[in-house]
C-alpha positions as CSV (number, residue, x, y, z in Angstrom):
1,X,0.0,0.0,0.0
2,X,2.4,2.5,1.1
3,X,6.3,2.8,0.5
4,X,7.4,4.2,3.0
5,X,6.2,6.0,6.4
6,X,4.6,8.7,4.8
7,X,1.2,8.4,3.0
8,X,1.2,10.5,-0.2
9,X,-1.6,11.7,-2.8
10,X,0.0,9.3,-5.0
11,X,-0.8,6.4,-2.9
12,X,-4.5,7.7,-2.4
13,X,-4.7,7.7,-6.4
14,X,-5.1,11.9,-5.8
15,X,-2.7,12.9,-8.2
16,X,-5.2,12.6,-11.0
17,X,-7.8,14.6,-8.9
18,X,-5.3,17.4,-8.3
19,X,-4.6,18.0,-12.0
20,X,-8.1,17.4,-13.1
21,X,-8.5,20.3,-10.3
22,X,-5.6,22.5,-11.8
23,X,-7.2,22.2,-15.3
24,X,-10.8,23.5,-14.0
25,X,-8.8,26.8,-12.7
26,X,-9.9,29.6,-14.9
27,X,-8.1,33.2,-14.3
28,X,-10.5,35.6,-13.4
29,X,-9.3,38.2,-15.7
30,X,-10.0,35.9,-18.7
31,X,-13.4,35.6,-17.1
32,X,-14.2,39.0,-17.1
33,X,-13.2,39.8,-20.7
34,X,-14.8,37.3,-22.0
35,X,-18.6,38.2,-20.1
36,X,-17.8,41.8,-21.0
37,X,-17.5,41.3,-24.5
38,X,-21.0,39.0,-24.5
39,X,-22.6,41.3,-23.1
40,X,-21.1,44.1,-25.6
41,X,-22.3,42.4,-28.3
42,X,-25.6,41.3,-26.9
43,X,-26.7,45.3,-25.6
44,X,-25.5,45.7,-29.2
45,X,-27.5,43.8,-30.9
46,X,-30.9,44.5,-28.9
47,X,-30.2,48.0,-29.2
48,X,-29.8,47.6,-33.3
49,X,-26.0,49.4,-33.0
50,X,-27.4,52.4,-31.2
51,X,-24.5,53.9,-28.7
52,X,-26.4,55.6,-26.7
53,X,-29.3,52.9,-26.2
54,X,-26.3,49.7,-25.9
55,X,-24.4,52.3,-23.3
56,X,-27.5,53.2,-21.3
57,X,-28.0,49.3,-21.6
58,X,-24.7,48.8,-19.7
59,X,-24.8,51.3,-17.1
60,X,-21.9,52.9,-19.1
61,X,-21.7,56.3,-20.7
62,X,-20.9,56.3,-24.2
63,X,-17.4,57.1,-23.9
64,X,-16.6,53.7,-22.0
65,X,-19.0,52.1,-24.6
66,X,-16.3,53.2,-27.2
67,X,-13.6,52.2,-25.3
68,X,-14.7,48.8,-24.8
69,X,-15.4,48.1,-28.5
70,X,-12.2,49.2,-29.2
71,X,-10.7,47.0,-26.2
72,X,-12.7,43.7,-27.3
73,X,-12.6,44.7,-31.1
74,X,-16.1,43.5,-31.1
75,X,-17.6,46.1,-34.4
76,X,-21.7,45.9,-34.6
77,X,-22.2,44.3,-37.9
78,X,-25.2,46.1,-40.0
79,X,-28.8,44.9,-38.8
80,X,-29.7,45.4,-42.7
81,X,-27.2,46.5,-45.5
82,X,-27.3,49.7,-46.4
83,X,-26.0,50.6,-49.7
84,X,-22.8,52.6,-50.3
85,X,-24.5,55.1,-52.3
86,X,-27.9,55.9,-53.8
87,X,-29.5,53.2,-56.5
88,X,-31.8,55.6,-57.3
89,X,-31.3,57.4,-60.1
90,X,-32.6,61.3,-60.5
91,X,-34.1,62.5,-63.4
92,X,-32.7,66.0,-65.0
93,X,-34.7,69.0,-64.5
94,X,-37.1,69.5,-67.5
95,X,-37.8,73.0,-68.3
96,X,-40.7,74.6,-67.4
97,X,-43.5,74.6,-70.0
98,X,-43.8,77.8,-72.3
């Protein structure tokens, strides 16, 4: 059973249970970017890319809102394309009738 006076985690079987243990550890600053930038992107989304609505949201003003986009690099995607320019094209001016 044992080896020698001493009773160790090895002859418990803990060894496996410590690093199973040391695997599960998760640093806490990971933790927190990772819930910041969900909910980013989720007051985001519900607040179709308004600032002001996403910040309010938060509890954040907009400022910080910017800051944390910029820190999690998490850019609001369109909610519905918008073209580049106008498809619509004008008609010239016809002169007035005489």
């Amino acid at each position: 059973m044992c080896d020698g006076h001493w009773i160790t985690p090895r002859d418990l079987d803990l060894e496996q249970v410590a690093a199973a243990q040391d695997s599960l550890i998760v640093h806490l600053g990971k933790a927190r970017e990772a819930a910041e930038r969900k909910a980013l992107a989720e007051a985001l989304k519900l607040s179709d890319r308004n600032f002001s609505a996403a910040a309010r949201m938060l509890g954040v003003s907009r400022v910080t809102l910017y800051r944390l986009i910029e820190k999690h690099q998490v850019l609001p995607g369109p909610s519905s394309p918008q073209p580049a320019f106008s498809t619509v094209q004008r008609q010239p001016a016809q002169p007035p009738p005489a």
